[in-house]
C-alpha positions as CSV (number, residue, x, y, z in Angstrom):
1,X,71.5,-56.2,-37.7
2,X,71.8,-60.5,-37.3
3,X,69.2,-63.0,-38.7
4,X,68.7,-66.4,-39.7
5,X,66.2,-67.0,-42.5
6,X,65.6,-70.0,-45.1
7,X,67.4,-69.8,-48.1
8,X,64.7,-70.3,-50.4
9,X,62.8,-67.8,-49.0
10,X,65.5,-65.6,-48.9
11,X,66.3,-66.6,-52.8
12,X,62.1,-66.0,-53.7
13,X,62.6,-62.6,-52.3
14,X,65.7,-61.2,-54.0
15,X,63.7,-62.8,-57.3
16,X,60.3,-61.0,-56.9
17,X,62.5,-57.8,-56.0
18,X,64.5,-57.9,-58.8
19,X,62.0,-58.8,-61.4
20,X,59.9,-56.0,-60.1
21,X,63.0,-53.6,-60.4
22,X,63.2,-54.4,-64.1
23,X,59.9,-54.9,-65.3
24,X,58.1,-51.9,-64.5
25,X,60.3,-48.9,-62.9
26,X,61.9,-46.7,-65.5
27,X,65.8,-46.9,-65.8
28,X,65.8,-43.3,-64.1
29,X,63.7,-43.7,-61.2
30,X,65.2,-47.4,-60.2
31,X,66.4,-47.6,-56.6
32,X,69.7,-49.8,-57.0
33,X,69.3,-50.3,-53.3
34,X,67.1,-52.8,-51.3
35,X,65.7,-51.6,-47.8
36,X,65.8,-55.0,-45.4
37,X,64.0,-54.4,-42.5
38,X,64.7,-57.5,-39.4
39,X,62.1,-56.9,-36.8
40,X,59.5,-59.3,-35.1
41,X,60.6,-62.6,-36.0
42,X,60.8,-61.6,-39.7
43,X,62.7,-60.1,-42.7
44,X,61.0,-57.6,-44.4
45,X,62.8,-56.4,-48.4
46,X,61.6,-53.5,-50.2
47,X,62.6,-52.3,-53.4
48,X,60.8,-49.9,-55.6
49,X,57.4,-50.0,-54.5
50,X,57.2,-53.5,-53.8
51,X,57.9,-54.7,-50.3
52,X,57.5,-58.5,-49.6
53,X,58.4,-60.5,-46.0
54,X,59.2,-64.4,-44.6
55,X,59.9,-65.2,-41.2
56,X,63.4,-65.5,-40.0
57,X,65.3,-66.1,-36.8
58,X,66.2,-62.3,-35.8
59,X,69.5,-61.8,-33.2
60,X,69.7,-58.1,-34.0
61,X,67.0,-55.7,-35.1
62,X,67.2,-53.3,-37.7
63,X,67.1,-51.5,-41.1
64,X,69.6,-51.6,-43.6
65,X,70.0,-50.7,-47.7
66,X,71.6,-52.8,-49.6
67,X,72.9,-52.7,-53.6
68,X,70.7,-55.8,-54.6
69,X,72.3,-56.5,-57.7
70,X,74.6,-59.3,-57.3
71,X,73.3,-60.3,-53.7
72,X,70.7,-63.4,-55.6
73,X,74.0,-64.7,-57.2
74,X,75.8,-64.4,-53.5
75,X,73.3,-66.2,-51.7
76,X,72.0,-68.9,-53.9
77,X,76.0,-69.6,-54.3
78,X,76.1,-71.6,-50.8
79,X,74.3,-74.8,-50.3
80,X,73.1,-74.7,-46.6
81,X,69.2,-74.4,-46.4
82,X,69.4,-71.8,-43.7
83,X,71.9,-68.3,-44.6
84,X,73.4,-66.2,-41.5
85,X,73.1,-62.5,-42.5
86,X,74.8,-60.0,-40.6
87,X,74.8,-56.4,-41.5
88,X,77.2,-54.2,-39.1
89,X,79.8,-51.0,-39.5
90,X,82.5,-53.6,-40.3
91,X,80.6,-54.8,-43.2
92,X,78.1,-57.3,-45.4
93,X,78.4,-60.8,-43.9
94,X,76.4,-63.8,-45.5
95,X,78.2,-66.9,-43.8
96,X,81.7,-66.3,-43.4
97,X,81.8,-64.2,-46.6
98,X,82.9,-60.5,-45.9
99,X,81.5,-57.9,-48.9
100,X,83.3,-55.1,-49.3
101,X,81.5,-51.3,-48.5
102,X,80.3,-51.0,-51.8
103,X,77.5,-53.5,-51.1
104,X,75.7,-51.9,-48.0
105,X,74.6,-48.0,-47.4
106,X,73.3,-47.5,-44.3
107,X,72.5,-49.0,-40.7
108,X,69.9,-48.3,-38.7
109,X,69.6,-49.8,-34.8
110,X,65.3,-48.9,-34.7
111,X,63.2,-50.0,-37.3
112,X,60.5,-47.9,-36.3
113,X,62.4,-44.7,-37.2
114,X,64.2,-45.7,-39.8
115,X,64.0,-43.8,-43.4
116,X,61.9,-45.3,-45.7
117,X,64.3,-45.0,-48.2
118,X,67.8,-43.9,-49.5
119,X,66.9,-40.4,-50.5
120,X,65.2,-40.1,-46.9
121,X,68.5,-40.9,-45.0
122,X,69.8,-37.6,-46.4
123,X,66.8,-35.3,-45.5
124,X,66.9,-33.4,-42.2
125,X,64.5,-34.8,-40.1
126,X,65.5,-38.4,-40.2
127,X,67.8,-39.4,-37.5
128,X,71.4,-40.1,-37.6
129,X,72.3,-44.2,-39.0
130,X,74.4,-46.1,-37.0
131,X,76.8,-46.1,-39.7
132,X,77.0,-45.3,-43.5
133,X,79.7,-46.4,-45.6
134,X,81.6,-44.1,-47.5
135,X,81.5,-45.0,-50.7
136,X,77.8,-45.1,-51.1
137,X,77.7,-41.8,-49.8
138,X,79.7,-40.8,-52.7
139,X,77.3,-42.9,-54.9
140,X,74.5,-40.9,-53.5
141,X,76.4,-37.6,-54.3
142,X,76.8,-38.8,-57.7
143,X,73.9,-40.2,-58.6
144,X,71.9,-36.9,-57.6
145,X,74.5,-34.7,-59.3
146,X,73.9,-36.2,-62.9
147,X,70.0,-35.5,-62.3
């Protein structure tokens, strides 16, 4: 998944996402992962119930989830006015930065069947992501072993 978008749309949506994230979900039921959906000439985020779009310059279509907390720092850290994403097996790329596999979950090629959401890439009847990084796999395990 490759797109182009504006900065400060890019920065306005990690915001609103993060300031929903706090406000109003309950410690136990917050997602720490953002859903980013590039499809049709736009870039769609979603994070606990709230899901919010601006238009970008897509290369690659696709769904990904990403740990949000950390990314608004990451991006509004370089000063173009336009941030390459890329999102692939090798990793998180914003720019010529390279995040490590902690950052990103999954990868999905078709937005249209992708999972909704990070507890739906585990159920049965979604299909098989391009790639998932180990580590959040292990944060998954975790995360639903302590419930």
């Amino acid at each position: 998944m490759k797109f182009v978008i504006d900065k400060k749309h890019l920065v306005r949506l990690l915001k609103l996402a993060g300031h929903r994230d706090m406000a109003s979900v309950s410690r136990q039921k917050k997602n720490q992962y953002l859903r980013i959906k590039a499809y049709n000439m736009e870039v769609e985020l979603e994070a606990n119930g709230l899901g919010i779009s601006a238009p970008a310059m897509i290369t690659e279509k696709g769904v990904c989830f990403i740990r949000y907390k950390g990314l608004l720092e990451l991006v509004q850290s370089y000063k173009k006015k336009k941030i390459y994403m890329a999102i692939t097996p090798e990793g998180l790329q914003i720019e010529t930065y390279r995040a490590s596999s902690e950052l990103w979950f999954a990868i999905f090629d078709d937005p249209k069947i992708a999972p909704q959401s990070v507890e739906d890439v585990h159920k049965e009847t979604m299909p098989e992501p391009s790639f998932v990084s180990s580590s959040a796999i292990q944060d998954w395990r975790d995360m639903y072993r302590g419930s």
